[in-house]
N, C-alpha and C positions, 0 to 999 in steps of 0.2 A: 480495564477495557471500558470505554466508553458504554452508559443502556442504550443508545441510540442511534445509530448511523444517520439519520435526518441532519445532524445537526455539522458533521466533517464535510458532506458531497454538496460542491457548489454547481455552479452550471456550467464552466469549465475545467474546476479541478476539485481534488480533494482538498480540504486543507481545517486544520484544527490543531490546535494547544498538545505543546507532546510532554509529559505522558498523560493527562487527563482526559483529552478528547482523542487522542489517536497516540498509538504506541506498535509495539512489534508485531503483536497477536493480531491486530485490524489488520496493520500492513499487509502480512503473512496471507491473512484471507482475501485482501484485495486482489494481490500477487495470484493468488490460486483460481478465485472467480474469474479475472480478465484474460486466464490464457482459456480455461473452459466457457468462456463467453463469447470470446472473440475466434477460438480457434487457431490463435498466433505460433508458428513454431518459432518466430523471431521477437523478440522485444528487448526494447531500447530505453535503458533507466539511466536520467540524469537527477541531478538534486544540486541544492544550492551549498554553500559552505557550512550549512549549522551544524552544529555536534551532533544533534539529535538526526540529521537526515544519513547519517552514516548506517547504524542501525536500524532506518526505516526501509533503507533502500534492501539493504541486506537481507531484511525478512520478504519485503516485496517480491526478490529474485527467489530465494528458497520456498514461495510459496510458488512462484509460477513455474520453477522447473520442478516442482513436485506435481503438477497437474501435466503435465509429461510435454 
């Protein structure tokens, strides 16, 4: 897990080295703050082809349907 989140959140997205600057456990928490921040009962996850956004996306969704 990255010590910093300063260094993944741009000013339109996230974005960082996986696994060094962002990996499951971020995703995960992202996923969970954005539905308890926004209050979304709906959201809509795409990702691009890499290896790595399969399992990012995967923990993003299990965090935000864990925030109910």
């Amino acid at each position: 897990m990255p010590d910093s989140l300063d260094t993944i959140f741009k000013a339109y997205d996230v974005r960082g080295v996986y696994p060094t600057e962002i990996d499951e456990a971020i995703a995960h928490r992202i996923g969970n703050a954005f539905v308890v921040f926004t209050g979304a009962s709906t959201v809509v996850v795409g990702h691009d082809m890499r290896p790595s956004s399969i399992p990012l996306s995967r923990a993003f969704i299990e965090g935000a349907i864990l925030a109910g």
